[in-house]
N, C-alpha and C positions, 0 to 999 in steps of 0.2 A: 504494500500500500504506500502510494510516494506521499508526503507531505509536503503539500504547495506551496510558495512561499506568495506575498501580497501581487508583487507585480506580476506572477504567474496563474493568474486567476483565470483568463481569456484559455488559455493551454488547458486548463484543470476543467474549465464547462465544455471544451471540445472532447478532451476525454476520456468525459464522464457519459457523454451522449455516444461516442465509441464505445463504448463499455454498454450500455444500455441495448445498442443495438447489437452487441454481439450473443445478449443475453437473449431477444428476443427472435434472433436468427436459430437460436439452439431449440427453439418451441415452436416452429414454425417454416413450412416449404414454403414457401418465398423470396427465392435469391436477390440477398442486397447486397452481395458482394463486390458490386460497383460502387456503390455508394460508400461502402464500410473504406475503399478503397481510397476514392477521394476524400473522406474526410481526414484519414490518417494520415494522407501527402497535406490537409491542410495544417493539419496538427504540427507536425514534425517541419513546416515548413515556418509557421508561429513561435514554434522554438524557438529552432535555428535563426530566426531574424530577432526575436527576444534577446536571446545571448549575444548576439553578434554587437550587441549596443551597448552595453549593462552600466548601469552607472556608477562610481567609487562604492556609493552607500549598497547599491543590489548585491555589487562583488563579494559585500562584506557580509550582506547577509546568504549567497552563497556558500560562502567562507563557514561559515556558522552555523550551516544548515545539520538537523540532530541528526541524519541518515549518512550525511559524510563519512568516508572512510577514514581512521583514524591509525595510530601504530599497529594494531596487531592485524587489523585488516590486510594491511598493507606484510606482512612476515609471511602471513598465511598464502598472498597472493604469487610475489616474486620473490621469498626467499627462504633458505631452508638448511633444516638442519639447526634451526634456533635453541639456543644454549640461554636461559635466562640469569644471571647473574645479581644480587640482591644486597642491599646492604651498604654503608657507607662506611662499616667502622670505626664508628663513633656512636654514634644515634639510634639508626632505625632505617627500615626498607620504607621509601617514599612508593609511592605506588602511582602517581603523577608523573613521573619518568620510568621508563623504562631503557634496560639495556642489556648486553649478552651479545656473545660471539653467534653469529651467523652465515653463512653462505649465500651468496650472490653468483651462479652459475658456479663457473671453478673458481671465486676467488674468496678466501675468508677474508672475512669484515668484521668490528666494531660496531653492533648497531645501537646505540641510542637515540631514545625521541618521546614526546609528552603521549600520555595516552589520556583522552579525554570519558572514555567509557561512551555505549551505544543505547543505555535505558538507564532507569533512576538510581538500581540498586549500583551497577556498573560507575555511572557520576559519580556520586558520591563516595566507591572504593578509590575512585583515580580522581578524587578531590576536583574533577572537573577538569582538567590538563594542569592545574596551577602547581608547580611545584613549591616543596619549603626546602629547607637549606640541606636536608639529608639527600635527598634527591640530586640537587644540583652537585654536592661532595660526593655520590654516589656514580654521577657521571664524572666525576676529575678523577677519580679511581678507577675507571672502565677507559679512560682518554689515554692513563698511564700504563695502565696495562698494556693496551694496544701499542703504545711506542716501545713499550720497552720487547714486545713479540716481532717486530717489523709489519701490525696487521692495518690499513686503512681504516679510519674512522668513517659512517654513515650516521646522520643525523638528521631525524624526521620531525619540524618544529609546527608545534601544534598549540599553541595558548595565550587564552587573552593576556598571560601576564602572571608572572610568581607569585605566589600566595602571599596576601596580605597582612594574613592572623597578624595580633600579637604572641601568639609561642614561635611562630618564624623569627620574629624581630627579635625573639630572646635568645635565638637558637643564631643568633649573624647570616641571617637572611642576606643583604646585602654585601656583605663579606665573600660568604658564598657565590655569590651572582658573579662577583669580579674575579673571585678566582676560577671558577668555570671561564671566563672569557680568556681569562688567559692561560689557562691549561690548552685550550684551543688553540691560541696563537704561538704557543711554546710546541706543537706536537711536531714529530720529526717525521712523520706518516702523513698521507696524503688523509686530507679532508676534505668531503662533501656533505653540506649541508643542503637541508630539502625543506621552502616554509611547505608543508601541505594543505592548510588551513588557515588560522590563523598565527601572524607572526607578530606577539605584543611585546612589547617595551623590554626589558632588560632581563628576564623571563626569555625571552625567544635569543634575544642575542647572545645569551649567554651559551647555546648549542648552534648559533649560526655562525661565530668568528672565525669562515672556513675560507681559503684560498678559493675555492668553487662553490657558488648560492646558487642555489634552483631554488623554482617558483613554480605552484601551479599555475593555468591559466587564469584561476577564480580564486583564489588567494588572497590574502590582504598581511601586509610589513609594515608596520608602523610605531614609532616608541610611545607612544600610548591610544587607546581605545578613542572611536570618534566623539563614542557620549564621552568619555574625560574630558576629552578637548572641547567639546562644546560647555560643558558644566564650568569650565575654568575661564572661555573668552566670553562666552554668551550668556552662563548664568542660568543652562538650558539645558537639557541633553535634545529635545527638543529639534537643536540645532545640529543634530550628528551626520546628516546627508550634506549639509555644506561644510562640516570639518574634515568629513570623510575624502571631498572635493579637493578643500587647502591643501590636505596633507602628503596626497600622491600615494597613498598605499596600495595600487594598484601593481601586477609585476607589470603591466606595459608599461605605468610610468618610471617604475624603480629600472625597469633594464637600460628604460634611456638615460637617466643618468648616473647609469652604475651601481647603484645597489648592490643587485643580483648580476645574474650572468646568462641566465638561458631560463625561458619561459618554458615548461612541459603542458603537453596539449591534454585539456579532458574531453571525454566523450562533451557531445550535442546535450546542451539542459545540465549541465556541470557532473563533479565526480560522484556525485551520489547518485547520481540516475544507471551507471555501468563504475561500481568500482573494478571490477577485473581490468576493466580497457584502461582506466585511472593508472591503476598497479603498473601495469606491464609498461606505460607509456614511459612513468619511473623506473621500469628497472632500466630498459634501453637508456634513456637520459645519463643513468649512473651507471653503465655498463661505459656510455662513450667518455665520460668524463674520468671517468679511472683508468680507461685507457692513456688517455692524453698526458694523465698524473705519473703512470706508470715510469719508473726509471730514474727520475728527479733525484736530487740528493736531500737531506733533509735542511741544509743550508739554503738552499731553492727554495723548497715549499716555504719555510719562513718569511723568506723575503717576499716570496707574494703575497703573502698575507700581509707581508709590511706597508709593500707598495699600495696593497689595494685601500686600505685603511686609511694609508695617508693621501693616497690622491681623493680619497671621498673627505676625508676631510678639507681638503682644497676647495675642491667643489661647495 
């Protein structure tokens, strides 16, 4: 059963009238299959011109959508042989990140990435994607692992944004966040970071600071939420379709000035409508991109990471 989002409401009475007529073709010798026909090129053709336009604010609620594919979707689809690894050694298993050694075709991999959960009881085990400081120390212990085996890190960023509690803030939530960033910038192993979803505030950057950023096509990257941004200039959240706007958290707008690096395409009607085709589109993406990574020295990888940082901050 898909869940429609507002601006797809035109799509969702097309069909639901598809759907009715298929019901009534089943009770009934009378071929409509002409018709069932055209309405389904008109449907599909309503999409496809829907999405082809989408605005920063639709992106986002794309982005956001409960049916989205999320990290274990994504393990289950294109990768295998998942090993989960737990624990931060200090605290406690965060259950908002996840991570553990995997395979990608013939290559083992490092995968960490926020896992949001797919229904209530799910949310709320994976705190909603939002990680607290165990989690994010849980990924600097999977980062160092991985350097110290010679194994590539993958990184599937998925969250409005770290967990706000105060037991985070007691626990050095923010401490945490910076040294995740620079465990990333410090790895001697190629890194690829993936937003799939949502990519918020220092929460996301903290598993994105990778020589190589992917982006969904329906994604959204931005250091904070558009209702934050509007509740802080406008006094409103109200205003979150026009800060969505200002902000550029789109990946067409982040590729063009560098953010990321390569947009991955989702199926017609965004990733939740075919996560399989989502999946697979990511593994290729992250199959050519390790290829390219392949070889480097870890003196190399660094310095991209240096260069790209600084030349974004230029910009």
């Amino acid at each position: 059963m898909i869940s429609y989002l507002e601006f797809e409401k035109p799509v969702a009475q097309l069909e639901a009238r598809i759907a009715e007529l298929r019901s009534a073709a089943d009770n009934d010798d009378v071929d409509i299959s002409a018709e069932l026909l055209r309405l389904e090129k008109k449907s599909a053709d309503l999409l496809a011109s829907t999405y082809s336009s989408l605005t920063p604010w639709q992106k986002t609620q794309v982005a956001r959508h409960p049916s989205r594919p999320h990290f274990r979707d994504f393990v289950e689809h294109i990768f295998d042989d998942f090993m989960p690894l737990g624990g931060d050694r200090a605290y406690g298993d965060d259950q908002a990140i996840l991570g553990g050694f995997a395979r990608l075709g013939d290559r083992r991999v490092m995968l960490i990435g926020h896992e949001k959960g797919n229904d209530t009881e799910t949310r709320i085990r994976h705190n909603f994607g939002m990680g607290k400081p165990e989690g994010y120390r849980k990924a600097i212990r999977l980062m160092e692992l991985a350097g110290r085996f010679g194994i590539p890190v993958v990184t599937l960023v998925d969250t409005s944004g770290a967990f706000p509690g105060i037991e985070a803030e007691e626990r050095g939530q923010a401490e945490a966040i910076a040294r995740a960033t620079e465990a990333c910038l410090a790895l001697p192993v190629p890194m690829i970071a993936t937003i799939v979803g949502e990519g918020g505030s220092g929460g996301a950057v903290a598993l994105a600071s990778a020589e190589r950023v992917l982006m969904f096509e329906h994604a959204v990257y931005s250091v904070i939420s558009p209702e934050g941004c509007a509740s802080i200039l406008w006094r409103t959240s109200e205003k979150a379709a026009d800060a969505a706007e200002a902000m550029k958290v789109t990946a067409q707008h982040l590729l063009k000035i560098g953010v990321i690096d390569r947009i991955v395409k989702e199926p017609v009607g965004g990733a939740h409508r075919d996560p399989e085709f989502a999946a697979k589109s990511l593994g290729t993406a992250l199959h050519d991109e390790l290829d390219a990574l392949e070889g480097l020295s870890s003196d190399a990888l660094k310095r991209l990471r240096e260069e790209r940082f600084l030349q974004m901050a230029a910009n």
